[in-house]
C-alpha positions in Angstrom: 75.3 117.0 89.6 75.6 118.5 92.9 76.4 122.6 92.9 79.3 121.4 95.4 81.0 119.4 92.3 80.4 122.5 90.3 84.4 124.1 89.4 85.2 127.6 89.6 84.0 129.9 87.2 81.4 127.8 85.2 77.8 128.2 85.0 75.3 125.7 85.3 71.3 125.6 85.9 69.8 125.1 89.2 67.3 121.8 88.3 66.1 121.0 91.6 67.0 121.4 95.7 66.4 118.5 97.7 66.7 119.0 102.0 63.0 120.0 102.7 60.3 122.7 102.3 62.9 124.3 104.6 65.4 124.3 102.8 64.1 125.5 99.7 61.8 128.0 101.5 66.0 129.6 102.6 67.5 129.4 99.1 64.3 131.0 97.8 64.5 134.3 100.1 68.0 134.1 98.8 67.5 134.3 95.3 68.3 130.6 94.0 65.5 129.2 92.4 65.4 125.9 90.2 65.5 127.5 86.5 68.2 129.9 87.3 71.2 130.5 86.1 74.0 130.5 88.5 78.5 130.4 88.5 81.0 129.2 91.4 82.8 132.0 91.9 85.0 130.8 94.6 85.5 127.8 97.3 86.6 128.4 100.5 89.2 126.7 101.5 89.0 124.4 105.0 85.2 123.1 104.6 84.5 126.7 104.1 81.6 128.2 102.2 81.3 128.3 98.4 80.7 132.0 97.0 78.2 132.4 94.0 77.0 134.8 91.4 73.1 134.0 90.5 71.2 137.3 89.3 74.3 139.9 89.8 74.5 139.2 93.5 77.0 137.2 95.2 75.5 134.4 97.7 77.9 132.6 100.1 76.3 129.2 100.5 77.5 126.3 103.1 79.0 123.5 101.5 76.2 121.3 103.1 73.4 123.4 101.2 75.1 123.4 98.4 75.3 119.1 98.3 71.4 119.8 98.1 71.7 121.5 94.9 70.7 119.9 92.1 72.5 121.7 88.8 72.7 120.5 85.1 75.8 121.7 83.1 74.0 124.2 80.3 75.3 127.2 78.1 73.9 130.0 80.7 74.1 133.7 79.6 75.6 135.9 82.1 73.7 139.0 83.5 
Protein backbone atom coordinates (compact mmCIF):
# COMPACT_ATOMS: atom_id res chain seq x y z
CA UNK A 1 0.00 0.00 0.00
CA UNK A 2 1.13 3.37 -0.91
CA UNK A 3 1.62 6.00 2.30
CA UNK A 4 -0.69 8.28 0.02
CA UNK A 5 -3.67 5.62 0.57
CA UNK A 6 -2.74 5.70 4.15
CA UNK A 7 -6.13 7.50 6.28
CA UNK A 8 -5.68 10.00 8.89
CA UNK A 9 -4.48 9.00 12.10
CA UNK A 10 -3.37 5.36 11.50
CA UNK A 11 0.00 3.96 11.73
CA UNK A 12 1.61 1.75 9.43
CA UNK A 13 5.39 0.50 8.65
CA UNK A 14 7.49 2.06 6.00
CA UNK A 15 8.52 -1.44 3.92
CA UNK A 16 10.23 -0.01 1.14
CA UNK A 17 10.58 3.53 -1.12
CA UNK A 18 10.81 3.20 -4.69
CA UNK A 19 11.87 6.68 -7.00
CA UNK A 20 15.71 6.21 -6.97
CA UNK A 21 18.88 6.38 -4.85
CA UNK A 22 17.67 10.02 -4.91
CA UNK A 23 14.84 9.70 -3.53
CA UNK A 24 15.60 7.53 -0.77
CA UNK A 25 18.92 9.36 -0.15
CA UNK A 26 15.94 12.72 0.68
CA UNK A 27 13.55 10.71 2.86
CA UNK A 28 16.60 9.46 4.70
CA UNK A 29 18.04 12.95 5.77
CA UNK A 30 14.44 13.32 6.73
CA UNK A 31 14.08 10.70 9.00
CA UNK A 32 11.78 8.00 7.07
CA UNK A 33 13.49 4.98 6.80
CA UNK A 34 11.97 1.47 5.71
CA UNK A 35 11.45 -0.27 9.23
CA UNK A 36 9.96 2.72 10.76
CA UNK A 37 7.07 3.44 12.25
CA UNK A 38 5.14 6.29 11.01
CA UNK A 39 1.02 8.00 11.19
CA UNK A 40 -0.86 10.43 8.70
CA UNK A 41 -1.54 13.17 10.59
CA UNK A 42 -3.15 15.27 8.13
CA UNK A 43 -3.86 15.77 4.13
CA UNK A 44 -3.85 18.85 2.69
CA UNK A 45 -6.49 19.65 0.94
CA UNK A 46 -6.03 20.83 -3.02
CA UNK A 47 -3.10 18.29 -4.06
CA UNK A 48 -1.43 19.67 -1.12
CA UNK A 49 1.15 17.94 1.05
CA UNK A 50 0.38 15.15 3.49
CA UNK A 51 1.73 15.99 7.28
CA UNK A 52 3.37 12.97 9.22
CA UNK A 53 4.53 12.01 12.61
CA UNK A 54 7.63 9.35 12.31
CA UNK A 55 10.03 9.52 15.48
CA UNK A 56 8.12 12.65 17.37
CA UNK A 57 8.72 14.97 14.44
CA UNK A 58 6.27 16.13 12.07
CA UNK A 59 7.40 15.74 8.25
CA UNK A 60 5.32 17.39 5.46
CA UNK A 61 5.89 15.16 2.51
CA UNK A 62 4.56 15.85 -1.32
CA UNK A 63 1.87 13.73 -2.29
CA UNK A 64 4.13 12.54 -5.21
CA UNK A 65 6.82 11.27 -2.59
CA UNK A 66 4.56 9.93 -0.68
CA UNK A 67 3.07 7.52 -3.91
CA UNK A 68 6.72 6.19 -3.56
CA UNK A 69 6.16 4.94 -0.21
CA UNK A 70 5.81 1.61 0.22
CA UNK A 71 3.89 0.96 3.85
CA UNK A 72 2.29 -2.32 5.31
CA UNK A 73 -0.73 -1.83 7.77
CA UNK A 74 0.97 -3.21 11.30
CA UNK A 75 0.12 -2.61 15.15
CA UNK A 76 2.98 0.34 15.55
CA UNK A 77 3.72 1.67 19.10
CA UNK A 78 3.67 5.34 19.33
CA UNK A 79 6.75 7.29 20.63
Amino acid sequence: MQLLRVESGKWVRIVGIGGGKGLEYKLRQLGLLPGDCTRVLRQAPLGGPLLVEVGGRTIAVGRRIAEQIEVEDVECVSL
